[in-house]
TORPA-294337 format. One record per residue (C-alpha): residue in one letter; residue number from 1; x, y, z. Coordinates in nm, 4 decimals, padded with zeros to 6 digits. Example, Ala and Ser with C-alpha at 12.3 -4.5 7.8 and 13.67 -1.06 7.14 Angstrom:
<rs>
R aa   i       c1       c2       c3
R  a   1  01.2300 -00.4500  00.7800
R  s   2  01.3670 -00.1060  00.7140
</rs>
This chain:
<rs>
R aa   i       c1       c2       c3
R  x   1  00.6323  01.0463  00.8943
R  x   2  00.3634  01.0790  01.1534
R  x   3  00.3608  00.8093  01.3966
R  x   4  00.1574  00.5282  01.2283
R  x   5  00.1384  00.2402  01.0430
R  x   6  00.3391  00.3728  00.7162
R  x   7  00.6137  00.5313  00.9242
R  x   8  00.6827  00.2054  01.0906
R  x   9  00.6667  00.0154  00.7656
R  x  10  00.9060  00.2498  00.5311
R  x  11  01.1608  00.2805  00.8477
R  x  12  01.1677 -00.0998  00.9138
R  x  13  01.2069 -00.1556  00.5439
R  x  14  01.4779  00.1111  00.5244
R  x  15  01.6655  00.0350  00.8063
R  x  16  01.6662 -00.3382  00.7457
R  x  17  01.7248 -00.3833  00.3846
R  x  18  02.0481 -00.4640  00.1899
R  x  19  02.2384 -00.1470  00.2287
R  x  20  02.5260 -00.2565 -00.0157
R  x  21  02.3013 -00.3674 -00.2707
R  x  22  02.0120 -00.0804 -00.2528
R  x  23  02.1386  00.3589 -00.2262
R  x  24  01.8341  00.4788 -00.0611
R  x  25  01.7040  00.8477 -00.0059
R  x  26  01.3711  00.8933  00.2162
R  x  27  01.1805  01.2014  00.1039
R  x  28  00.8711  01.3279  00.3532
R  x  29  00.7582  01.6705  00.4731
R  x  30  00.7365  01.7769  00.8603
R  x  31  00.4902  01.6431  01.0769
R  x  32  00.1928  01.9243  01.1643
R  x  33  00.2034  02.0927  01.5041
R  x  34 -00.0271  01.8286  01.6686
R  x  35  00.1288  01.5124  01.5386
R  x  36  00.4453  01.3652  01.6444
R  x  37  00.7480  01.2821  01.4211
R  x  38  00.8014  00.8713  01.4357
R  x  39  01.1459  00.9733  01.3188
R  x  40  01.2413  01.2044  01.6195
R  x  41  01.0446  01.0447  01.8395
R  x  42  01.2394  00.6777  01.8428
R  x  43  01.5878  00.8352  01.7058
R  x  44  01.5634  00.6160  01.3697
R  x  45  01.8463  00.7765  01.1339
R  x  46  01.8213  00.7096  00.8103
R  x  47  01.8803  00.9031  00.4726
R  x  48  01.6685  01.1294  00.4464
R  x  49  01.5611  01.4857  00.2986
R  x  50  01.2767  01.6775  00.4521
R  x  51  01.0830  01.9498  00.2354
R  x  52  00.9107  02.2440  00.4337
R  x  53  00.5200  02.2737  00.3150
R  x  54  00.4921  01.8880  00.2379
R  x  55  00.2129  01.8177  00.4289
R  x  56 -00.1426  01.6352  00.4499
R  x  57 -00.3095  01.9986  00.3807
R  x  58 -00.3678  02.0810  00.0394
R  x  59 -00.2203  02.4255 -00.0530
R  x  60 -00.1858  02.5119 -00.4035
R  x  61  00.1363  02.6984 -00.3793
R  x  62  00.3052  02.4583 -00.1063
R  x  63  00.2467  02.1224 -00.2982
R  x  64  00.3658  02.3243 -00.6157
R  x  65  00.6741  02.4094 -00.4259
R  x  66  00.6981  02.0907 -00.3044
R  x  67  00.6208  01.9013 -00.6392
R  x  68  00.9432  02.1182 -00.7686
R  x  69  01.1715  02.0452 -00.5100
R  x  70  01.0535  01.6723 -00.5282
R  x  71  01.1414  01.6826 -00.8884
R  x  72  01.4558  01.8731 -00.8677
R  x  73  01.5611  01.5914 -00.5848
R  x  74  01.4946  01.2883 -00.8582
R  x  75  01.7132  01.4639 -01.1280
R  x  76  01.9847  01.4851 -00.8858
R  x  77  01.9361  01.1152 -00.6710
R  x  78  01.8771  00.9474 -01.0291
R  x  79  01.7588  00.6517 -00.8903
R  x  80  01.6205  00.3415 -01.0812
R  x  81  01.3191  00.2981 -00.8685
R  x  82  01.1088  00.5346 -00.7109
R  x  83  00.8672  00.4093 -00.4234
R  x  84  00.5795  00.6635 -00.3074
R  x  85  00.3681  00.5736  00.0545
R  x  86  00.0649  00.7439  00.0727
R  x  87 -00.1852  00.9259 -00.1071
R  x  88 -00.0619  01.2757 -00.1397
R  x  89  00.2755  01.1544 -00.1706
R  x  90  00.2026  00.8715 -00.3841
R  x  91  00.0795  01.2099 -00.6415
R  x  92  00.3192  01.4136 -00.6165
R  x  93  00.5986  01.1820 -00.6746
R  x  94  00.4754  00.9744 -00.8820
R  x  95  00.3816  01.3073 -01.1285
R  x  96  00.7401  01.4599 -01.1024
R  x  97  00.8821  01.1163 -01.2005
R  x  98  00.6730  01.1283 -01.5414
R  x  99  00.7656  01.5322 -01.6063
R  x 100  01.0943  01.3676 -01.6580
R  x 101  01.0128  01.1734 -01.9444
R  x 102  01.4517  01.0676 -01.9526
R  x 103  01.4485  00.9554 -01.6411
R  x 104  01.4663  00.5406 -01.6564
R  x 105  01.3065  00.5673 -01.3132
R  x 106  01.0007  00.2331 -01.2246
R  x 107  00.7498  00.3486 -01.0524
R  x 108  00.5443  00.1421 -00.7153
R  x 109  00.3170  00.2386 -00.4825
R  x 110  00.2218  00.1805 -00.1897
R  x 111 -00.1627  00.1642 -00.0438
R  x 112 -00.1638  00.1278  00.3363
R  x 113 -00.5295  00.2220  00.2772
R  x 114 -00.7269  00.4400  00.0510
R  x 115 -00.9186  00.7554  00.0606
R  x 116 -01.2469  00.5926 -00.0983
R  x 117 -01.4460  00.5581  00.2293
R  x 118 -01.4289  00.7870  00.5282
R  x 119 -01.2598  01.0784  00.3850
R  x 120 -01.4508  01.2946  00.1518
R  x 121 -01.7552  01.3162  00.0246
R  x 122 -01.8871  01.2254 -00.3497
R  x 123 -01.6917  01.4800 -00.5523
R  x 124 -01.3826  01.4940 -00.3893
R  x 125 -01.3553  01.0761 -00.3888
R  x 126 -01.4514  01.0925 -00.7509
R  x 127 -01.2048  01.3100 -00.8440
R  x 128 -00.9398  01.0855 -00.6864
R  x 129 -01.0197  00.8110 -00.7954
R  x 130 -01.0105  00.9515 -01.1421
R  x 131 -00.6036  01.1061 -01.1010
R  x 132 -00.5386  00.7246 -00.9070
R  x 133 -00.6637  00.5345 -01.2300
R  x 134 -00.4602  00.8052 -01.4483
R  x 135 -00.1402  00.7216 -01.2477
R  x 136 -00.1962  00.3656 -01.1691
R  x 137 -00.1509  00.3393 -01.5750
R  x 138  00.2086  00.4558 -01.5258
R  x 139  00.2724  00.2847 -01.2229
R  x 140  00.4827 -00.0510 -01.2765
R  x 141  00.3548 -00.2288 -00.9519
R  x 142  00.0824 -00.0961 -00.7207
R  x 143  00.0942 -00.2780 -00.3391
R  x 144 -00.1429 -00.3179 -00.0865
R  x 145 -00.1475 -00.3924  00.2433
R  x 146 -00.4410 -00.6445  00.2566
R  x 147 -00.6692 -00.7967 -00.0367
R  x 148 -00.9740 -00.6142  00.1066
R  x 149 -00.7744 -00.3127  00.0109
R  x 150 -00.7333 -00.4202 -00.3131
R  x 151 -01.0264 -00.5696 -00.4198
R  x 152 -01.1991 -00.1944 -00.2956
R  x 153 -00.9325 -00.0042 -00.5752
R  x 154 -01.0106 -00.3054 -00.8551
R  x 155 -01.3462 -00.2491 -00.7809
R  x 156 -01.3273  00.1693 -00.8866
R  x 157 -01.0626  00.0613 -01.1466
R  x 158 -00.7921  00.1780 -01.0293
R  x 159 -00.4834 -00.0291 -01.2027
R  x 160 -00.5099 -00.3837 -01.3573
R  x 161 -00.5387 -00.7120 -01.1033
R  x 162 -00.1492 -00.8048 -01.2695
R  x 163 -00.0046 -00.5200 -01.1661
R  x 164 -00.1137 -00.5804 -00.7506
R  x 165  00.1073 -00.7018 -00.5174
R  x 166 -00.0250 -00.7946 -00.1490
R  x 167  00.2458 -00.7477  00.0717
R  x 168  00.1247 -00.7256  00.4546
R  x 169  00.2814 -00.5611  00.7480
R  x 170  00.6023 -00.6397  00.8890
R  x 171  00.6898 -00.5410  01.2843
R  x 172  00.9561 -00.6272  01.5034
R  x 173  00.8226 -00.5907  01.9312
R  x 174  01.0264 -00.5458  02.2090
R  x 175  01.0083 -00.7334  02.5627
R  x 176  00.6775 -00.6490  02.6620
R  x 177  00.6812 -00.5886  03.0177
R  x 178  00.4778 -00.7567  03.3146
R  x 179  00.1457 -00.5819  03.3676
R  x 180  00.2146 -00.4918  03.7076
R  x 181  00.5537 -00.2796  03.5879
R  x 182  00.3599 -00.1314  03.3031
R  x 183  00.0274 -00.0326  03.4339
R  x 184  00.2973  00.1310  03.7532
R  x 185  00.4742  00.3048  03.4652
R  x 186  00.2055  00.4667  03.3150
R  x 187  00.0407  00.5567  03.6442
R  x 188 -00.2296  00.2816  03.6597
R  x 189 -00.3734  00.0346  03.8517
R  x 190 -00.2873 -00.3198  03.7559
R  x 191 -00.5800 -00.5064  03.8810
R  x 192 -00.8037 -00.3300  03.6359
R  x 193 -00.9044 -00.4816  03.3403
R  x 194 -00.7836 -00.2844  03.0697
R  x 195 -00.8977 -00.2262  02.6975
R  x 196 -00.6963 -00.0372  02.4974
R  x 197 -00.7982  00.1998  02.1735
R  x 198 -00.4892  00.2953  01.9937
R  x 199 -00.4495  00.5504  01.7238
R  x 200 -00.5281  00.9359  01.5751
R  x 201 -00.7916  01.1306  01.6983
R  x 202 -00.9382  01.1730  01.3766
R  x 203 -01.3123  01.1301  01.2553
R  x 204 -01.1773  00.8355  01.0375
R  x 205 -01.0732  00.6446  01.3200
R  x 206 -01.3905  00.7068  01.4969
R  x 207 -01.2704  00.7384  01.8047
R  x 208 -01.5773  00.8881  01.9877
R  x 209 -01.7076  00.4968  01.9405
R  x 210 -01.4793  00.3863  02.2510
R  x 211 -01.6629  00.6742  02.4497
R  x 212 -01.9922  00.4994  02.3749
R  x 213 -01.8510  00.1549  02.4623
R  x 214 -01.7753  00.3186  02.7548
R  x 215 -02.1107  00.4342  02.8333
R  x 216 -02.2099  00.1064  02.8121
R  x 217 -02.0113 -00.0660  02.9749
R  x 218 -02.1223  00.1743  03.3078
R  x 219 -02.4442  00.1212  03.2325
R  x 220 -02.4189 -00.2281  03.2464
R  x 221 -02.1525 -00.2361  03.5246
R  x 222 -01.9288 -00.3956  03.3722
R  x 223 -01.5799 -00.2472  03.5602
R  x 224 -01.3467 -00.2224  03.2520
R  x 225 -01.0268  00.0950  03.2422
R  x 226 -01.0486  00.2203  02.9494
R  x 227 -00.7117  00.3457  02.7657
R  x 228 -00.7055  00.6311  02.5129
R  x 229 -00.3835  00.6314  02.3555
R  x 230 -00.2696  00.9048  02.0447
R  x 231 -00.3802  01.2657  01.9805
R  x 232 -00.5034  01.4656  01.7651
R  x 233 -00.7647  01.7459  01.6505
R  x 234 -01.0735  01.5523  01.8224
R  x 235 -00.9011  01.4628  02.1767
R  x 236 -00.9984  01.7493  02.3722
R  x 237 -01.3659  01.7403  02.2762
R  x 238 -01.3411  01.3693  02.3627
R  x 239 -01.2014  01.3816  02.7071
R  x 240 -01.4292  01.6617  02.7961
R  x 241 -01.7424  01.4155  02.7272
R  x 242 -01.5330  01.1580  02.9202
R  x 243 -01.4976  01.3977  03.2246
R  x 244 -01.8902  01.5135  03.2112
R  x 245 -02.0354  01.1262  03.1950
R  x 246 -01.7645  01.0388  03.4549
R  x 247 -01.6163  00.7397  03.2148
R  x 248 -01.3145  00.5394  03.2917
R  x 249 -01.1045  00.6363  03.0579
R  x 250 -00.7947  00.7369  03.0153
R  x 251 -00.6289  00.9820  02.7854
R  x 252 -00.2411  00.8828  02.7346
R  x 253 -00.1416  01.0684  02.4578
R  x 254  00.0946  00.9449  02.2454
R  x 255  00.3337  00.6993  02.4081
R  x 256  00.6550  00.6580  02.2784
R  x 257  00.7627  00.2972  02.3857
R  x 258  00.4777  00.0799  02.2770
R  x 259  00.5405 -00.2180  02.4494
R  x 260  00.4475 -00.0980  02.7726
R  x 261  00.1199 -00.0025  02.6871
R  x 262  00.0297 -00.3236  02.5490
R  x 263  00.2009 -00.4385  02.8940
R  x 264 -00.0918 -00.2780  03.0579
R  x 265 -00.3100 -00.3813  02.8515
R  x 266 -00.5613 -00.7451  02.8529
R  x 267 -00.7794 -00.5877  02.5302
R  x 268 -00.7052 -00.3967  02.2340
R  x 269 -00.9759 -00.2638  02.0196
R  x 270 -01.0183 -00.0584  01.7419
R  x 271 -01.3337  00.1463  01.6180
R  x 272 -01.2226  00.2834  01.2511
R  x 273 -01.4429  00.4186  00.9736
R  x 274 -01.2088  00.2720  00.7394
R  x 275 -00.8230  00.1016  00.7418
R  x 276 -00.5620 -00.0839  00.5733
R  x 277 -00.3995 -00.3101  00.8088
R  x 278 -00.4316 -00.1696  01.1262
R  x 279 -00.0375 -00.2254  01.3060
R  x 280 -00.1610 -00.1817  01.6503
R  x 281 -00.3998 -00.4976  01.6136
R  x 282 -00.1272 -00.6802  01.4973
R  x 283  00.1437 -00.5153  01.7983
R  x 284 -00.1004 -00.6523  02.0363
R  x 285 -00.1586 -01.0008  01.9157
R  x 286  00.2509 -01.0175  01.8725
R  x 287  00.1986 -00.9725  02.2546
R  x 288 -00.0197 -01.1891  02.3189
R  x 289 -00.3441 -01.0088  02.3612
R  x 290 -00.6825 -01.0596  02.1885
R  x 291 -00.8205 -00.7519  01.9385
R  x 292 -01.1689 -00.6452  01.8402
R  x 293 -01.2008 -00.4651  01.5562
R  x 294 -01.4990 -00.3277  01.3201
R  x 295 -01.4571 -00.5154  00.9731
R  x 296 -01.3397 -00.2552  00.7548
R  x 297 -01.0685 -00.2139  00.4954
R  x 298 -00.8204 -00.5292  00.5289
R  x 299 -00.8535 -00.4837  00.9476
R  x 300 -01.0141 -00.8369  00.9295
R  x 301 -00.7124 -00.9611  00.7557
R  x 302 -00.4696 -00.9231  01.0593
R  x 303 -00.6233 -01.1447  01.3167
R  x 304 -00.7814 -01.5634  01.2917
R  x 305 -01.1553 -01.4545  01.3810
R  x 306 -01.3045 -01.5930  01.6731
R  x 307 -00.9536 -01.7294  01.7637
R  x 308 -00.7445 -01.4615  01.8215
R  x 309 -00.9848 -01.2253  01.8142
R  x 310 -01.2943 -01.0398  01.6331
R  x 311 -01.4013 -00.8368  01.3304
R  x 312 -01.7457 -00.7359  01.3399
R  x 313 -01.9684 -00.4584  01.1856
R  x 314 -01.9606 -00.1765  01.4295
R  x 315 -02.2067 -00.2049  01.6977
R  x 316 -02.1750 -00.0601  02.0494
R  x 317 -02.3938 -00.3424  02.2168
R  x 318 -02.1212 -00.6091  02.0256
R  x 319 -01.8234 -00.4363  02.1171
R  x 320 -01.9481 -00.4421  02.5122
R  x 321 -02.0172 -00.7658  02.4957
R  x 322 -01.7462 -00.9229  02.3631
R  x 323 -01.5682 -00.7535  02.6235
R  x 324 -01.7956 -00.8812  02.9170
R  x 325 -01.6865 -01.1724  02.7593
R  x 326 -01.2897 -01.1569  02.7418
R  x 327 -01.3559 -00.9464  03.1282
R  x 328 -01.5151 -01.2562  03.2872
R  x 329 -01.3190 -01.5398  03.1403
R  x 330 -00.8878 -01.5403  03.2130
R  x 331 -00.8438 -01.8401  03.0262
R  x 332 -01.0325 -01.7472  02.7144
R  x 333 -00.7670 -01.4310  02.7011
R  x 334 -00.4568 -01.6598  02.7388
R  x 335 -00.5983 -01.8831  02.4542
R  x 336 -00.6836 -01.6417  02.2224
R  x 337 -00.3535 -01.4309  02.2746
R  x 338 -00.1611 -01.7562  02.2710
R  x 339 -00.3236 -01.7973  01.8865
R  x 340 -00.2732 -01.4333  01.8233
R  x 341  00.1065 -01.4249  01.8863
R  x 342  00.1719 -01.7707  01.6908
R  x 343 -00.0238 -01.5917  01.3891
R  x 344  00.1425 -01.2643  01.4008
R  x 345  00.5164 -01.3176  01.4658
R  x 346  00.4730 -01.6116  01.1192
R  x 347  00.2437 -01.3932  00.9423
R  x 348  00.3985 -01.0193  01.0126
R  x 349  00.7595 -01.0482  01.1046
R  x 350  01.0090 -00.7405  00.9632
R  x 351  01.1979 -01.0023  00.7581
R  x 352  00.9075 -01.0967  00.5702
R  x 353  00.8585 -00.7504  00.4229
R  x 354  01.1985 -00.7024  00.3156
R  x 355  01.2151 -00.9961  00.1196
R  x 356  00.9217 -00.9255 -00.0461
R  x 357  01.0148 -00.5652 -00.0918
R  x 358  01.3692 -00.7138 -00.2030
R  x 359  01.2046 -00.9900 -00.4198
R  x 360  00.9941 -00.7594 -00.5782
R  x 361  01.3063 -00.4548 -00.6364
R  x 362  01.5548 -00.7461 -00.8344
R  x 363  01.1940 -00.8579 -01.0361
R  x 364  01.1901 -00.4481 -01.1416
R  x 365  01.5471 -00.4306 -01.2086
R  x 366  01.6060 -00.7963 -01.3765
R  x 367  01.3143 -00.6492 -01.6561
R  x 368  01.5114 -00.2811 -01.7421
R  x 369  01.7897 -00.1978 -01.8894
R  x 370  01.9686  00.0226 -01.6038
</rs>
């Protein structure tokens, strides 16, 4: 339950659906030493049981322990639907579930991305895509987070186009604060133009990319604050090249109360290898502010291109000049965040996904006999 897109997504869903109607039991492992725990970190209670050695790392005798404990928790919880969220996860569960062949437990899972770009090279991609196909068979509904995302899993054959669902995002945003509280907040100045680069510090979010828009936006003079917000195992390597080319940019860490740095914030861009549907893009068009993004995964799904904002193949010299563009020109960032918070709060409210997620629960339970 790192912070990130499928942290905010299962706690909205749990937190928001019917309680009377649905007994629900969150099962995750501890976040690693350099991540933070969404959890913790906003005070969210909700049922839960956390399993020491659960983690992104593969470790042959931690996942076994894990896988046994994750097993020994569905004999006890019994419950009549059993919905995994991520990859490793989305294994280990779903493989417990089917060691206990009397269980009447349905199985869905959830995408918010895949591991098929990005992540590993040939063998290792192979070999998952061979155990998703195996457990996709057993899998009652498989759900993505975009129809780019899908179409990439249909296109390996993983699972059968009936058994997809396409549920998006759903977010609820706070007051978003003026830019001249915000920027004070976070120790900024708020007559700077600022783009914003939110997420993990991880080669699959390519986040060296915003160092080289950077670059070029100081070569070209183009006088642009540049916010670094998140962590992780590349950060220090970055902000040392920051500190030697003498870039504006910023290094925030993670920030626990998101809506002031998209207060202090007139751009927000993002530079990934590979994505589902990125929640920051659509945080920052819920207030009001225009995106760039590279077109990968469903990231083009989020936003009305060339309205709200733009998906593009990744290219340094396009990134800087779109935001020459948004830099020189006020109005064009009012209209396109005007279009950008009309699209998200209709497209990518909270309620939306849990009445699809409660839609699709009474389908499931209306077909069994429970």
């Amino acid at each position: 339950m790192n912070v990130g897109g499928p942290a905010i997504q299962i706690t909205g869903l749990m937190s928001n659906i019917d309680r009377d109607r649905y007994e629900q039991l969150l099962v995750t492992g501890y976040c690693g030493s350099e991540e933070i725990d969404y959890l913790d970190e906003h005070g969210i209670v909700i049922p839960i049981k956390k399993i020491a050695g659960f983690g992104q790392r593969i470790s042959f005798v931690r996942d076994l322990r894990a896988f046994l404990e994750i097993r020994n928790i569905i004999k006890s919880f019994n419950p009549d639907i059993i919905h995994t969220h991520t990859a490793k996860a989305g294994v280990l569960g779903r493989v417990a579930s089917l060691t206990l062949i009397r269980r009447k437990s349905k199985r869905i899972h959830t995408f918010h991305g895949h591991l098929l770009h990005g992540y590993f090279g040939n063998t290792k991609t192979a070999l998952i895509i061979i155990l998703e196909r195996f457990l996709a068979r057993s899998t009652h509904t498989l759900i993505t987070v975009g129809n780019q995302v899908k179409f990439d899993l249909l296109n390996v054959k993983i699972g059968t186009p009936e058994k997809y669902r396409v549920v998006g995002p759903g977010l609820r945003l706070g007051e978003i604060p003026r830019k001249e509280i915000a920027s004070s907040t976070l120790g900024l100045l708020s007559n700077e133009f600022t783009v914003t680069w939110i997420g993990r510090a991880v080669e699959v979010k390519a986040p060296h990319r915003i160092l080289e828009i950077a670059k070029q936006c100081k070569e070209q003079k183009i006088d642009v604050r540049f916010l670094f917000v998140g962590d992780g195992p590349l950060r220090n390597q970055l902000e040392k090249v920051s500190h030697n080319e003498q870039l504006k940019v910023t290094f925030l860490g993670w920030q626990n109360n998101v809506e002031v740095v998209l207060g202090a914030s007139d751009l927000v861009v993002l530079t990934s290898l590979n994505e589902g549907t990125p929640v920051a893009l659509i945080q920052a068009q819920m207030a009001g502010i225009p995106v760039l993004t590279t077109s990968v995964g469903s990231a083009a799904e989020v936003l009305i291109d060339g309205s709200s904002g733009y998906a593009f193949p990744y290219s340094k010299e396009q990134f800087t000049s779109y935001i020459h563009e948004f830099f020189l020109d006020h109005q064009k960032c009012e209209d396109f965040g005007r279009v950008g918070r009309n699209h998200a709060l209709s497209k990518f409210s909270l309620q939306n996904l849990v009445n699809e997620h409660e839609d699709l629960y009474e389908h499931i339970l209306s077909q069994s006999n429970f």
